[in-house]
N, C-alpha and C positions, 0 to 999 in steps of 0.2 A: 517465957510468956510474952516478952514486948517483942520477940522476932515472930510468933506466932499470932498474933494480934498484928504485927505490920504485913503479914503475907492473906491475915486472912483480910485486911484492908485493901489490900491492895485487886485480890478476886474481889469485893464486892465494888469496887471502883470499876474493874473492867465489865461486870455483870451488868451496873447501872447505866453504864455509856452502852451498853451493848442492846439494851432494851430501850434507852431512847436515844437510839441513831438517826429517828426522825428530826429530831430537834436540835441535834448534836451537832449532827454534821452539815445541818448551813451553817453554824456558829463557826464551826471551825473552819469549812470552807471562806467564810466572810473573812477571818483574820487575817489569812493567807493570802487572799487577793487585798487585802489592803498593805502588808505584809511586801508584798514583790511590787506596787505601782507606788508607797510612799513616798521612794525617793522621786519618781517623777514627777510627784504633785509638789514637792520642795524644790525640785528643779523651776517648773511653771510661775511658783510663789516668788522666788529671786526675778522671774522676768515680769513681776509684774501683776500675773495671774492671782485675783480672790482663790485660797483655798478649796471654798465650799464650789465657785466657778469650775476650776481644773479636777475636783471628783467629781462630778456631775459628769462634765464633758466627759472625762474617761470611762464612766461606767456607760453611760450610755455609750460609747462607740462602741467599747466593747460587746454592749448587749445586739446592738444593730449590727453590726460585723458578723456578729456570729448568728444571728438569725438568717442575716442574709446567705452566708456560707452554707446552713442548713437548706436554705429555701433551695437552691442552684442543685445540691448536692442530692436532694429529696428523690426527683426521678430516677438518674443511674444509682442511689441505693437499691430504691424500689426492684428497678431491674434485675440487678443482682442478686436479691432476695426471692424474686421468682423465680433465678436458674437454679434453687435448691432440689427441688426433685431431678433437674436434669441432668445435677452432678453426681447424686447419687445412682442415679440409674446406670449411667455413665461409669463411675467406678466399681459400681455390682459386676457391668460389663465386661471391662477392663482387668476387675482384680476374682475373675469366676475363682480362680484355685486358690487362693485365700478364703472368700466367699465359701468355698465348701469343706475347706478345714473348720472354718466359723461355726457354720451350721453344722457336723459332726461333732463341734464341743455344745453348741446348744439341746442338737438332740440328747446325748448323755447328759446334760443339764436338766434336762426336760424331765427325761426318766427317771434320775435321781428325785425328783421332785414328784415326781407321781407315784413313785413308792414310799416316802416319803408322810403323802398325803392321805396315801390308803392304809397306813400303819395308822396315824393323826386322828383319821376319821371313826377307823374299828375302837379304838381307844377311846374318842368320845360317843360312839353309840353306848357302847360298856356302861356309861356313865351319864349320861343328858339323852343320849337317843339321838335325835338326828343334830346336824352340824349346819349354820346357816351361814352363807359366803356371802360377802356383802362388798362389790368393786366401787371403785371409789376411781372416777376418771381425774387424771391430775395434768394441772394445762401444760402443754406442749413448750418449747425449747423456744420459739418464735414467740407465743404468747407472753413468754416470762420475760426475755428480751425485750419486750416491747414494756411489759409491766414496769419493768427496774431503766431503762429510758426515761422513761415518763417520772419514775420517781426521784432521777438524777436529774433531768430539767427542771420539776418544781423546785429542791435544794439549791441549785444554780441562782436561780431567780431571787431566791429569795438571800443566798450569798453577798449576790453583788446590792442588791439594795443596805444590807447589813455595810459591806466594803465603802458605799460611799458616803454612811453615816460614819463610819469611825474616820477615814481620809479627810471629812468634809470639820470634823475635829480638831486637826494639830494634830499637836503634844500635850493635848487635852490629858489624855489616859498618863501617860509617863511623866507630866506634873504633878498627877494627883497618887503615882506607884510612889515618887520620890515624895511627898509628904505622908506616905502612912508610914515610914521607918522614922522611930526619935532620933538616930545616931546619926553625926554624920559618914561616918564610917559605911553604915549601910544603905544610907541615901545613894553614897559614890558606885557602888558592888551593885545595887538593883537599878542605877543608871548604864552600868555599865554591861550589864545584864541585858536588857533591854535592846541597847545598841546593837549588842553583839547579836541575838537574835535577829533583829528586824535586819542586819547586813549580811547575813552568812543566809538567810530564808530568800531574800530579795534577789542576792547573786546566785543563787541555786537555780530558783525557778525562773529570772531572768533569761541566764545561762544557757540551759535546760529547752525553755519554748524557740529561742533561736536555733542551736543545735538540733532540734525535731523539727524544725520550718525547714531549714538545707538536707535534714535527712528526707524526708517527703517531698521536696521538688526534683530529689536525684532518682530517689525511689522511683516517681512519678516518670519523669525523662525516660529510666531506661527500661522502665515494665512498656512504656510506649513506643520505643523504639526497636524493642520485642514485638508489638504487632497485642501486646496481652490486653483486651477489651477492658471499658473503664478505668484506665489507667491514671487518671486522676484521682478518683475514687479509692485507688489503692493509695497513693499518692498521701492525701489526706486521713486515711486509716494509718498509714506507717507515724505522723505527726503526731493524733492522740496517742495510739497506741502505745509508744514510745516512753511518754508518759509514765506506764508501768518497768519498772528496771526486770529486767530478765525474763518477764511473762507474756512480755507486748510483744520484743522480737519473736518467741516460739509463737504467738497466735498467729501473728501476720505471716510467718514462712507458711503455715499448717494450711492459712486461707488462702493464702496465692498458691499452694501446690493445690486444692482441692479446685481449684477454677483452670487452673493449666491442666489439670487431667482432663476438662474436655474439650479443650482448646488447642491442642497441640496433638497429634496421630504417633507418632513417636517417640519411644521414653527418654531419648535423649531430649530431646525440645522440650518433654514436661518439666525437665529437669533445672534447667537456664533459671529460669523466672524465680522458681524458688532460693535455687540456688546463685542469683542475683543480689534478692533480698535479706540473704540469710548475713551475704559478703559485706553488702553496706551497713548492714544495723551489726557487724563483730567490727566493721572498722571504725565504726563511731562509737561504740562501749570501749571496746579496747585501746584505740589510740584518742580520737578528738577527744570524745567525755576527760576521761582523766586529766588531758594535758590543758584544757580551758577549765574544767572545774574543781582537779586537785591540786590546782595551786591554791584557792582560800579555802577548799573543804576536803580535807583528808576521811572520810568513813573507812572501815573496815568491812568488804566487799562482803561476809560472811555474817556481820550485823543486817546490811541492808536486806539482802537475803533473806530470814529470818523475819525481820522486819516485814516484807511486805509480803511474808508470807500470812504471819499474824494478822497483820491489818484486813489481809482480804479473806481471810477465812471469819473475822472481827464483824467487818462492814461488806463485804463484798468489792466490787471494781472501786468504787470509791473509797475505801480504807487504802487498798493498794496503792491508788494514787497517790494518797497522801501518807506515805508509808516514811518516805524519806525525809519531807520535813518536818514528820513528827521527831524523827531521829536526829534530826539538826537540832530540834530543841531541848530536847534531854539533854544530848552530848554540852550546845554553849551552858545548860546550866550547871550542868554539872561539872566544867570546868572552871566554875566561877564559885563554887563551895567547897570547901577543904574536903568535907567531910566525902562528897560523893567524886573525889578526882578519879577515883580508883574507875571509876565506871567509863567515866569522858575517855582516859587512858585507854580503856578496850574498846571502847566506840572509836578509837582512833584508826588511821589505816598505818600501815607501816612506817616505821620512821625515815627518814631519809639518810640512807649511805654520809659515811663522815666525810670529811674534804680529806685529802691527802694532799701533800704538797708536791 
C-alpha cells in the first residue's frame, strides 16, 4: 500500500504541474536564472556593489540585450519565414519520385478510408439514419509557432522579474531553509544541499550558454562562408537551439538542409551546409561539452535522454530546455540522502577508469 500510494503520488504530482505549466514554469524558469547569475551578483557584492543594485543591473541587460537581439533578428527571420512555400515547392520539384511514392501510399490511404466510411455510414443509416460530418479547421504549424512564442516570452518576462526578486535577496531563502531544521545535523546536510545545487546548476548552464555562443559564431562563419543566405540567423538558431541536448542538433541539420535544397542546384552542394552543421554540433556534444562540463557534472547520457524526452512531451520546448537542470537537481539531492543514493548512483555517467601505476 505505501509504494502504491507513493506512485499514485507521484502521477498526481506530475498531472498537477502539467495543468498549471502556466504558472509553473515562470517559477521555475525564475529560479534557474537566478540559480546560474548568483554567483555574479556575490562576485559584484565583494566589489562593492548593493545586491538589490547588481540584480537589477543584470536583469535588466539581460532583458534589453535580448530584446535588442530579437529587434536586429525580426526582419531576416521574417524573411526566412516567407521562403516556406518556396522551399516546399522547391522540394516537391526536386524530390517528384519520392513525391509520387508519397502520393501512391496516400491514395491507398485514401481508399482504405472511403471504404472504410461507407461500411461506417451504411451501419449508422441501419441505426439513426443519416450521419452528420462536422470539420473542425485546426490552426496551422506557423500559427501555433507563433502561439507557443508568444506564450514563452510572456513566461520569460515574468521569470526574470521573479530572478531579480530572489537575487535582489541574499541568502534571505538559505537562512530561513537552515532555520526550519531543529537539528544541527540537518541544518549542515540542507546547507550543504543547497550549495551543491545552486553550483553544479550555475556551472551547467554557465558552461552550457558559453559553449552555444562559440557553437553559433562557428556555425555562423562557415554557413557564411558557404555563400548559405542569412547566415547569422542560422548562427543564432544553432546558440538557442543547442540549448535542447540531442533534439536541437536534428532540428537545426533538418532546417539548414530544407533551405540548401533551394539554394544550391547540385546535390552535392545541398549537402556541405547540412552536413557542416551536423560536424560542429557531434564535435561540441562529443568532445567540448564532456571535457568542460564532465569534469563537475557527470550525467548518464541515457538519463538525460529520457529526461528531455519527458519534459517536452510534459511542457513542450520549454520542459525540454529545462530537462537537464531538472536532473541536476534530483541527482545533488539525492546524493545527499542515504535513503535515495541508489538513484544519484544511476543518474551518474560512468565511473572513471582506475589509475594503474
Amino acid at each position: 500500500m505505501e509504494y502504491l500510494l507513493g506512485g499514485l503520488l507521484i502521477l498526481l504530482f506530475f498531472w498537477s504541474i502539467s495543468l498549471a505549466k502556466d504558472v509553473v514554469l515562470p517559477i521555475v524558469l525564475g529560479f534557474l536564472i537566478a540559480l546560474t547569475l548568483s554567483p555574479l551578483v556575490r562576485w559584484l557584492y565583494k566589489l562593492g556593489v548593493p545586491t538589490g543594485i547588481a540584480a537589477v543591473a543584470l536583469i535588466a541587460t539581460i532583458g534589453m540585450s535580448s530584446s535588442f537581439g530579437l529587434y536586429l533578428l525580426s526582419g531576416p527571420a521574417a524573411s526566412l519565414v516567407e521562403t516556406l512555400p518556396e522551399v516546399r515547392a522547391e522540394a516537391e520539384h526536386k524530390l517528384s519520385a519520392v513525391r509520387q511514392k508519397v502520393q501512391q501510399v496516400q491514395q491507398a490511404e485514401k481508399e482504405m478510408q472511403e471504404l472504410a466510411q461507407g461500411e461506417n455510414e451504411t451501419a449508422g443509416e441501419d441505426d439513426e439514419g443519416d450521419v452528420t460530418r462536422v470539420l473542425v479547421d485546426e490552426p496551422g504549424m506557423l500559427e501555433t509557432a507563433l502561439a507557443s512564442f508568444a506564450g514563452t516570452g510572456s513566461a520569460l518576462i515574468i521569470a526574470l522579474i521573479l530572478a531579480m526578486f530572489l537575487l535582489a535577496s541574499g541568502d534571505m531563502f538559505q537562512t530561513k531553509l537552515v532555520q526550519s531544521f531543529p537539528k544541527f545535523s540537518d541544518k549542515k546536510r540542507a546547507i550543504r544541499v543547497a550549495n551543491d545545487i545552486e553550483r553544479q546548476i550555475s556551472r551547467y548552464l554557465g558552461a552550457i550558454t558559453v559553449i552555444n555562443a562559440c557553437l553559433g559564431l562557428a556555425i555562423g562563419i562557415s554557413l557564411y562562408a558557404l555563400d548559405m543566405p542569412y547566415a547569422h540567423v542560422w548562427g543564432v538558431a544553432a546558440f538557442l537551439l543547442n540549448y535542447l541536448p540531442y533534439l536541437g542538433a536534428m532540428l537545426g541539420v533538418v532546417a539548414v538542409a530544407a533551405v540548401s535544397l533551394i539554394t544550391y542546384d547540385t546535390v552535392g552542394q545541398m549537402l556541405i551546409p547540412p552536413g557542416v552543421y551536423l560536424l560542429l554540433t557531434s564535435i561540441e556534444g562529443q568532445m567540448v561539452t564532456p571535457w568542460l562540463v564532465g569534469r563537475h557534472l557527470s550525467l548518464n547520457a541515457a538519463a538525460v535522454f529520457v529526461a528531455v524526452i519527458f519534459w517536452a512531451w510534459l511542457w513542450g520546448v520549454a520542459g525540454a530546455l529545462m530537462a537537464v537542470p531538472f536532473l541536476v537537481f534530483v541527482k545533488v539531492v539525492c546524493d545527499n540522502l542515504p535513503g535515495l543514493g541508489f538513484i544519484g548512483n544511476f543518474l551518474s555517467g560512468a565511473d572513471p577508469p582506475p589509475i594503474r601505476d
